[in-house]
C-alpha positions in Angstrom: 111.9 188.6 95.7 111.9 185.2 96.7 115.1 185.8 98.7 113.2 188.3 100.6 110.3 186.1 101.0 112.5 183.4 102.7 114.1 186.0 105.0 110.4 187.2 106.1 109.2 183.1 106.9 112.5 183.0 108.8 111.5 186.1 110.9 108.0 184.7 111.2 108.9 181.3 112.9 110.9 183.2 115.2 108.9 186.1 116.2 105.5 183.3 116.3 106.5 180.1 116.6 104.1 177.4 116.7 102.0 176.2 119.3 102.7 172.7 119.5 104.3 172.9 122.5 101.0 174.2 124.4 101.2 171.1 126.2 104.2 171.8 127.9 103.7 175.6 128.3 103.1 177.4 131.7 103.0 180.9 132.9 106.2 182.9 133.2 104.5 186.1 134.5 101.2 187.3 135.2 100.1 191.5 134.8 97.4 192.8 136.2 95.4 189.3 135.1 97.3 189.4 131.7 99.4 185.8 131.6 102.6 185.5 130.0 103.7 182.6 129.1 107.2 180.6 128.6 106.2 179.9 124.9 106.0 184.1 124.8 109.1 184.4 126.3 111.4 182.0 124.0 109.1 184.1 120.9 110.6 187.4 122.1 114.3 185.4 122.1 114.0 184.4 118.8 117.2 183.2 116.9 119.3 184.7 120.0 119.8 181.3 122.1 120.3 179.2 119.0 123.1 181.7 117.8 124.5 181.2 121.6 124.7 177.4 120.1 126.2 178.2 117.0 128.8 180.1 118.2 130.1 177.1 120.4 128.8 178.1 123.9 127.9 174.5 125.8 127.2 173.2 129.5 126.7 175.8 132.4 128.3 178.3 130.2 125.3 178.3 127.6 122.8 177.5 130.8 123.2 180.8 132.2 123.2 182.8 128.9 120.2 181.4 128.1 119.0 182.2 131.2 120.2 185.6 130.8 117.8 186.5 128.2 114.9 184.6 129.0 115.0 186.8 131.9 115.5 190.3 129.7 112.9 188.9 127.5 110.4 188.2 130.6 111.4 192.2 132.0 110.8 193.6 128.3 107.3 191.5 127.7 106.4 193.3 131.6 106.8 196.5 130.4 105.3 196.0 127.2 102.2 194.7 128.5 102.1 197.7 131.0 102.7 199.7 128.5 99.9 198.6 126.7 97.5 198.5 129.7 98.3 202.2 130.6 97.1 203.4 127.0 93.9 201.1 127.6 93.5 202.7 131.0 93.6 206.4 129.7 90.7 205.6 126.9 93.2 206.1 124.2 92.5 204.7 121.2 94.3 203.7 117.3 92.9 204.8 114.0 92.7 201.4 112.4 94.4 203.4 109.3 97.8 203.5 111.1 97.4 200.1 111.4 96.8 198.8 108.2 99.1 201.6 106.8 102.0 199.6 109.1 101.3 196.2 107.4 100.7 197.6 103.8 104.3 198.9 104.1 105.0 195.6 105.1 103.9 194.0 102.5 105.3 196.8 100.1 109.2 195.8 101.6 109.0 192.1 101.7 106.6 190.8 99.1 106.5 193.6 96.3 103.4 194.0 97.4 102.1 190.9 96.6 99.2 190.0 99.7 98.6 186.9 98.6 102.1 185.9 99.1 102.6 187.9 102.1 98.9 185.7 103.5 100.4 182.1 102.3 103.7 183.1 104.3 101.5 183.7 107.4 99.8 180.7 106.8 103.3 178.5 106.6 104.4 180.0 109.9 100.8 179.0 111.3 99.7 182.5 112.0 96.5 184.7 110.8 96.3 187.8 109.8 94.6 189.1 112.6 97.2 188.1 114.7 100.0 190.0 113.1 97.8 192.9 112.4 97.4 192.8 116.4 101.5 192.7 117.1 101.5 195.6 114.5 99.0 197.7 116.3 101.0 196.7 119.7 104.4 197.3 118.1 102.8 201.3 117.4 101.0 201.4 120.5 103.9 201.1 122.9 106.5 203.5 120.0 103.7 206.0 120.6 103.4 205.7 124.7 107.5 205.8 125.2 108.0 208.6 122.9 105.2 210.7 124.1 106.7 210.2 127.6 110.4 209.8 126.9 111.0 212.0 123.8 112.0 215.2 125.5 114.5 217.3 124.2 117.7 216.2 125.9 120.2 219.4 125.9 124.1 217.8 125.1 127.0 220.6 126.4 130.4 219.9 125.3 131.6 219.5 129.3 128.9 216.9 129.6 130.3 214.8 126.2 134.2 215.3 127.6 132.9 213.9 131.5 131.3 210.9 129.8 134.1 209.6 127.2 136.4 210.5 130.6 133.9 208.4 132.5 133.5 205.7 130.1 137.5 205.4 128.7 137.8 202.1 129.7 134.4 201.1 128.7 135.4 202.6 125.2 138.3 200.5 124.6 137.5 198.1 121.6 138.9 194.5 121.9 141.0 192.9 119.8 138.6 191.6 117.0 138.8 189.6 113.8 136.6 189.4 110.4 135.6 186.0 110.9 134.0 183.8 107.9 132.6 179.9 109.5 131.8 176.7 108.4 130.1 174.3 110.8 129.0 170.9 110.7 127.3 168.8 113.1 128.5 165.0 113.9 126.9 162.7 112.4 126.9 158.7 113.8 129.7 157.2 113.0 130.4 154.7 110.1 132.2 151.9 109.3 134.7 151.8 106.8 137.2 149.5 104.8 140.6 151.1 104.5 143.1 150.5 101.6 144.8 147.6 103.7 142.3 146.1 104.5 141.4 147.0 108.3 138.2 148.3 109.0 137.8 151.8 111.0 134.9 153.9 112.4 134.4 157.5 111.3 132.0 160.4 111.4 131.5 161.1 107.4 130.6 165.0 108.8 134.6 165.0 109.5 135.3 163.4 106.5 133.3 166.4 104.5 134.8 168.9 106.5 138.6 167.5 105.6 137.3 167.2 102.0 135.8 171.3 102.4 139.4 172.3 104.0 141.1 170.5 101.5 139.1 172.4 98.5 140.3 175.5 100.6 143.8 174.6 100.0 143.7 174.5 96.3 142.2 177.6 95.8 138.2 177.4 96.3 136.2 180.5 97.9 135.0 180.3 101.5 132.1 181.9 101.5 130.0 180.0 98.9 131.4 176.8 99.8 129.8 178.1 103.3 126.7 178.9 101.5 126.7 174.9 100.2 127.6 173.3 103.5 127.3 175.4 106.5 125.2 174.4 109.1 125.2 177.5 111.2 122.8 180.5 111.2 124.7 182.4 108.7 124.6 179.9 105.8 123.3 182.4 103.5 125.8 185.6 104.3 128.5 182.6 103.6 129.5 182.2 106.9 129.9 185.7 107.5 130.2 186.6 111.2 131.6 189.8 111.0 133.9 191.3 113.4 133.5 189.2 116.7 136.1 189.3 119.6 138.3 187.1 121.5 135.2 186.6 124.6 132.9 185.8 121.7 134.3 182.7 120.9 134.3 179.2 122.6 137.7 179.3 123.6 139.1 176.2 120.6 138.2 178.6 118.3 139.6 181.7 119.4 142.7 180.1 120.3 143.2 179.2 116.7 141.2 182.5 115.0 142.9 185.2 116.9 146.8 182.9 116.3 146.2 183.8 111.8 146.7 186.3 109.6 144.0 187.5 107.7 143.6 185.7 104.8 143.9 182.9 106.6 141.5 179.6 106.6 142.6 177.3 109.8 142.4 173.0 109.5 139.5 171.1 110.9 138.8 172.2 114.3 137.3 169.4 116.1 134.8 169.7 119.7 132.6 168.2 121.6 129.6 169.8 119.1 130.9 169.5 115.8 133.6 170.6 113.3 134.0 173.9 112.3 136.7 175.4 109.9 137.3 179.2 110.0 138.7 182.2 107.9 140.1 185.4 109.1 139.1 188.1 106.5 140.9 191.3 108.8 141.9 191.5 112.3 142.4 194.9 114.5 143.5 195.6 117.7 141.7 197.4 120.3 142.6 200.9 121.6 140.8 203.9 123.2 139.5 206.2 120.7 140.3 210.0 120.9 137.4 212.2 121.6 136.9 213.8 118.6 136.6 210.8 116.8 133.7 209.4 118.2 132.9 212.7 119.6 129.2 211.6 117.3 129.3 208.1 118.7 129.6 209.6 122.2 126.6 212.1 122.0 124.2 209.1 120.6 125.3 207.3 123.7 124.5 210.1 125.7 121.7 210.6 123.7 120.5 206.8 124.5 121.6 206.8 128.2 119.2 209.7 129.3 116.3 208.3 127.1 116.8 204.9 128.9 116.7 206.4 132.4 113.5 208.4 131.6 112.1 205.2 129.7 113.2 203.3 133.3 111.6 206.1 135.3 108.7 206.4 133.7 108.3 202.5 133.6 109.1 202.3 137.1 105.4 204.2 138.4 103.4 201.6 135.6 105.6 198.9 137.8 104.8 200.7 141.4 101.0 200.7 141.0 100.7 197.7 138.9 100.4 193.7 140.4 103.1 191.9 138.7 104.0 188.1 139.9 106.7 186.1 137.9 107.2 182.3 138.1 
């Protein structure tokens, strides 16, 4: 329970995070009066930009991805607030049951339904109650508005499943990917140190851990709890575990060296310009173009999702067309 206590504080600090930097915030967007503001924007991100870091991105690279969804994040915060609006504008109105009903299950899932934990984990994050009850209601609010307007049945024919996997072949091709287990460690300044003869040398003790982690490795220890010791990326507590990630996830050091093993595999120190990170390849695949009737399912959810987006974007589009919307 604690576990899931921790994981719920986590998601708090990222979905509210606190406002000490008020000073420096400004407006990103305004709708129809309501502002939006930058500190909104990076709330809506979340973890996404600092798991950009962890997985090595740096310089313009990392710029532009981070400006890549800071920008989605801005479009989707639009259309949720004139979302919003157009259920204010037509008089409709929430039973406050549905409301509370939506945090009590909350409450149920995370804390065992223990309120006074699931209260003093608001209060850590340095949020009330009333404001999470209010991004519940909002959260139902706008679920209600897009299915009532995008929710139609959408008719699936076999010609129009074989058009779209003929359509999308190549954008059906998986890549190359490996199972990929991490340990990362920032640099720390470097310190002086006497060597056997005598001579004195400057080094980062963060490299000398990780030599000492890669050299447990070698004689046998496992790599995902000494992850879960050392780690200092974002998936400390799955051990390191990144899952399946592809050759264009990774900084291009570490895909040299992850997609050159065999699984089972742990590689040396990897050294960079951010830190040191050693690596394990669990399983590796390569990519090819599915046949049809194996992702024939796959294909009619995408199909599925694809009309519901364009009816979403439609209907979206006319809140846009009559609405006053200025972005900064």
């Amino acid at each position: 329970m604690r576990r899931l206590y921790f994981v719920f504080a986590l998601w708090l600090v990222a979905m509210f995070p606190r406002p000490a930097a008020a000073i420096t915030d400004g407006v990103a967007a305004v709708v129809n009066g309501k502002v939006i503001t930058f500190s909104d924007v990076k709330r809506y991100v979340g973890e996404s930009e600092q798991q950009l870091v962890d997985l090595g991105l740096r310089g313009e690279e990392l710029v532009n991805r981070v400006k890549e969804l800071r920008l989605d994040a801005l479009r989707a915060l639009i259309d949720r607030a004139l979302i919003i609006q157009e259920w204010d504008s037509k008089g409709l109105t929430l039973p406050e049951k549905i409301t509370d009903d939506r945090v009590d299950e909350i409450v149920r899932t995370n804390f065992g339904g223990d309120r006074a934990a699931f209260i003093r984990t608001l209060q850590a994050a340095g949020k009330t109650y009333e404001g999470f009850r209010r991004e519940q209601k909002e959260n139902i609010i706008v679920q209600a508005m897009t299915q009532k307007f995008v929710q139609e049945e959408v008719v699936i024919s076999p010609y129009k499943i074989e058009q779209y996997y003929q359509k999308k072949a190549s954008e059906l091709r998986t890549d190359d990917e490996v199972k990929l287990r991490m340990i990362f460690l920032n640099p720390r300044f470097k310190e002086k140190r006497t060597q056997a003869d005598g001579t004195t040398v400057e080094v980062d003790p963060q490299k000398v851990l990780a030599e000492e982690l890669r050299a447990k490795l070698d004689a046998g220890a496992d790599f995902a709890d000494l992850a879960r010791s050392f780690t200092e990326g974002t998936h400390k507590s799955d051990g390191g575990d990144w899952g399946w990630v592809s050759r264009k996830t990774l900084r291009k050091e570490l895909a040299e060296v992850a997609f050159g093993m065999f699984p089972g595999q742990h590689s040396k120190v990897i050294e960079t310009d951010n830190g040191y990170y050693i690596i394990k390849v669990e399983d590796s695949r390569k990519g090819r173009v599915p046949p049809l009737e194996e992702i024939r399912p796959e294909i009619e959810k995408m199909i599925l999702v694809d009309e519901r987006k364009a009816r979403r974007d439609e209907w979206v589009n006319t809140l846009r067309q009559k609405a006053y919307i200025k972005m900064f």
